[in-house]
C-alpha positions in Angstrom: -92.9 -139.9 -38.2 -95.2 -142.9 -38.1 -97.4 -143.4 -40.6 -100.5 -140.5 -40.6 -103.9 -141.6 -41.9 -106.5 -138.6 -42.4 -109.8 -141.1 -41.6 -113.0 -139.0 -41.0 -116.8 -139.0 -42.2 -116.8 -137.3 -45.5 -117.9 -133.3 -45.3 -115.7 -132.1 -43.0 -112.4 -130.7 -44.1 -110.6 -133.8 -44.8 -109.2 -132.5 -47.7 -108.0 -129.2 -46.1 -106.2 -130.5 -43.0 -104.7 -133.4 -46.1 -103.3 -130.2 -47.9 -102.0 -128.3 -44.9 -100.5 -131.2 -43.3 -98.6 -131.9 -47.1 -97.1 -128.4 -47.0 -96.3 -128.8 -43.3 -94.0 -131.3 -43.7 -92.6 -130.5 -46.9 -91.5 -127.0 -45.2 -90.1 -129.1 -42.2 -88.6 -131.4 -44.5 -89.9 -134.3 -42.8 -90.8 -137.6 -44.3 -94.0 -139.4 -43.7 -96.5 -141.2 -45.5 -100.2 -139.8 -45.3 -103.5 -141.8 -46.3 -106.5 -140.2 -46.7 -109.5 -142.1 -46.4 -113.3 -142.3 -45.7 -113.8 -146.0 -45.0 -112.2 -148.6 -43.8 -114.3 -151.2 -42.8 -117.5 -153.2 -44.6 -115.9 -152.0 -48.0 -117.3 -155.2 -49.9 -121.3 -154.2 -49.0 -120.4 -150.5 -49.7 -119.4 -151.1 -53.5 -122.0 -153.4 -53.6 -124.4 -150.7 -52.9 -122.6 -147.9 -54.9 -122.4 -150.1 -58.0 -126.6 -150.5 -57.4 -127.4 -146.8 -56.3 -125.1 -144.6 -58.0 -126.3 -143.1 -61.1 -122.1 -142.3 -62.2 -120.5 -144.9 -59.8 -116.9 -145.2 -61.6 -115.3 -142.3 -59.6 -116.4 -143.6 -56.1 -115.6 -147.4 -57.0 -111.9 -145.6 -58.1 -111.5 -144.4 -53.9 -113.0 -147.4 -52.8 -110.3 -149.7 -54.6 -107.9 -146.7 -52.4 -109.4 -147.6 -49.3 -109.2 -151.0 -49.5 -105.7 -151.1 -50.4 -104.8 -148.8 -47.5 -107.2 -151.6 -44.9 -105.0 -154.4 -46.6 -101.8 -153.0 -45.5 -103.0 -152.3 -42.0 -103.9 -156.1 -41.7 -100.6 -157.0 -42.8 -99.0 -154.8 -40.7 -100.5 -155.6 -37.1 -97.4 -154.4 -35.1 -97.5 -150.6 -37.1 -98.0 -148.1 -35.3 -100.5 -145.3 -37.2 -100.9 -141.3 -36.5 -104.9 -141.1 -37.0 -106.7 -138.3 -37.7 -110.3 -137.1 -37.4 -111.8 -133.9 -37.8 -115.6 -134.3 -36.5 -118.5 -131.4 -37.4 -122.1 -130.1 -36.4 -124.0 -132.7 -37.8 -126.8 -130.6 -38.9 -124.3 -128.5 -41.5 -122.3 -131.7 -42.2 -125.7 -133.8 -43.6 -126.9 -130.8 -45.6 -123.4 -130.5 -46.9 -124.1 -134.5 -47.7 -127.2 -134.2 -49.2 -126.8 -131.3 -52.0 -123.4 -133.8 -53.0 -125.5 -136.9 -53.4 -128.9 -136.0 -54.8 -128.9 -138.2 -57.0 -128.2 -140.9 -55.2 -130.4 -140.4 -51.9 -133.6 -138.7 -54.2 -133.0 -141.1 -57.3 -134.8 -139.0 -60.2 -135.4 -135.6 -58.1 -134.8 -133.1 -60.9 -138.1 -134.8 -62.9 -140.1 -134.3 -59.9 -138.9 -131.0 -59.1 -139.1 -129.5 -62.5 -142.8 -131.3 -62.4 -144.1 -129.9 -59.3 -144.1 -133.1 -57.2 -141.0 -132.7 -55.1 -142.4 -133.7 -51.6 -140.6 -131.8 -49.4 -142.2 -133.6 -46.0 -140.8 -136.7 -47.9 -137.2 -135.6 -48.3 -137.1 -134.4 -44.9 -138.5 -137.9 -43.4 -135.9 -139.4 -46.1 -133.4 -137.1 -44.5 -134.0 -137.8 -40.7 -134.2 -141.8 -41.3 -130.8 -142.0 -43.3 -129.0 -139.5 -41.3 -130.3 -138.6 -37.7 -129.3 -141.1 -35.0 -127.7 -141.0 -32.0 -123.7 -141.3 -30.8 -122.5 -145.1 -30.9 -125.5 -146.4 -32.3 -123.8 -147.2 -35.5 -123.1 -144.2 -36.9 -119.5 -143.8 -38.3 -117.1 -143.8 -35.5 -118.9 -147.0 -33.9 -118.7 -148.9 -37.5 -115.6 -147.3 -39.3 -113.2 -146.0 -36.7 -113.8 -148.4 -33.3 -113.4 -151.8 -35.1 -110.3 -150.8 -37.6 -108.4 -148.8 -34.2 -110.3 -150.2 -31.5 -110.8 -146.8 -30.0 -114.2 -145.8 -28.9 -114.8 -142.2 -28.7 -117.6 -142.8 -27.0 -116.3 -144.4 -23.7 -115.6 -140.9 -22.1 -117.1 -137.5 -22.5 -115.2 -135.4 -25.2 -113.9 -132.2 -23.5 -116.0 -129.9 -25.4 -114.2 -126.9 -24.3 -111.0 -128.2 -24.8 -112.1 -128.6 -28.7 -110.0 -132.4 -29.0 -108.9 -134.9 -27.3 -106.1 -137.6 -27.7 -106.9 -141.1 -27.6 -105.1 -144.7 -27.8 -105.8 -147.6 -29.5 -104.2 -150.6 -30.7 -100.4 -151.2 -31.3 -100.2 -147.9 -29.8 -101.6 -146.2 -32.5 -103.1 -143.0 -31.9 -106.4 -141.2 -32.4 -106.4 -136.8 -32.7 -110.3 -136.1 -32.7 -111.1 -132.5 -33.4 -114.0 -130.6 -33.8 -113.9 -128.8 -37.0 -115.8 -125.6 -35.6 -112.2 -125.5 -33.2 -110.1 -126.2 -36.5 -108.7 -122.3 -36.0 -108.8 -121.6 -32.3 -106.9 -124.9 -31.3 -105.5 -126.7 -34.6 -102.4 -125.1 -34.8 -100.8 -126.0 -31.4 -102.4 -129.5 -31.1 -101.2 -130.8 -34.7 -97.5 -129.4 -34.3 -97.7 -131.1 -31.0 -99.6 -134.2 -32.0 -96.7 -134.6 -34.8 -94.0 -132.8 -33.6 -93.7 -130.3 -36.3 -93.1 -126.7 -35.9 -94.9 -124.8 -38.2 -98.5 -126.5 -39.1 -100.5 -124.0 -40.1 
């Protein structure tokens, strides 16, 4: 199998689909390496900013030196073709999910304030809606991570919402599986044994 590269927004079920997909192919006995990454593109102004926002930045810099080794060896490998897959969720659930992991980092000294009686909560929700809330293709992650490393644009065709995923192609022939997390049981099964050839994802 050609290479398989997990590379979805954090929050929503990379981690899962990375286990399943492990266990898959171990069962199946088939060999293929599998990545598992976040971001792939403008990784030198994102540790910039974790190394200035993160209170504990050493674990986050540690997957960041991952995801730039993993970019490296698609630039030096412009004629590979890569398996990519990319679960996408609600967004409402997906920021909340977001915002209780990074605290810290979005409401720098929170705890203080809450413990204080001064936690605005009209301010953390206008914090919320500025960092977060924008519309498709407008830069959020699959127009600044996903369309310039694969030069697929999810955004160039409606996504067959009843259908739960869709297929598409990008460079060198590499493909793109996008899923919808919320069809992650109905639908997974069939389209990743199909999407990979094995027999028994589960």
């Amino acid at each position: 199998i050609d290479p398989v590269i997990i590379y979805q927004p954090g929050k929503v079920g990379s981690s899962t689909v990375l286990t399943s997909l492990n266990q898959s192919l171990h069962s199946a006995s088939t060999k293929a390496e599998i990545y598992h990454a976040h971001h792939l593109n403008h990784l030198e102004q994102m540790e910039a900013d974790i190394k200035s926002k993160f209170p504990n930045p050493q674990k986050s810099l540690e997957k960041l030196a991952i995801d730039k080794q993993l970019r490296r060896q698609i630039d030096e490998k412009p004629n590979q073709r890569w398996n990519v897959i990319s679960l996408t969720r609600e967004p409402v659930a997906r920021t909340i999910s977001t915002v209780f992991e990074m605290l810290d980092v979005i409401f720098p000294g929170w705890k203080a304030k809450y413990e204080a009686g001064e936690w605005d909560l009209h301010e953390m929700q206008d914090t919320i809606v500025k960092r977060y809330v924008s519309g498709p293709g407008r830069g959020d992650w699959y127009d600044t991570q996903m369309k310039p490393v694969f030069d697929v644009d999810v955004y160039a065709q409606p996504f067959p919402h009843q259908q739960g995923y869709e297929i598409y192609q990008g460079k060198n022939h590499s493909r793109l599986l996008l899923l919808r997390l919320e069809d992650l049981n109905r639908v997974g099964q069939k389209v990743f044994s199909d999407f990979l050839n094995l027999k028994d994802f589960e």
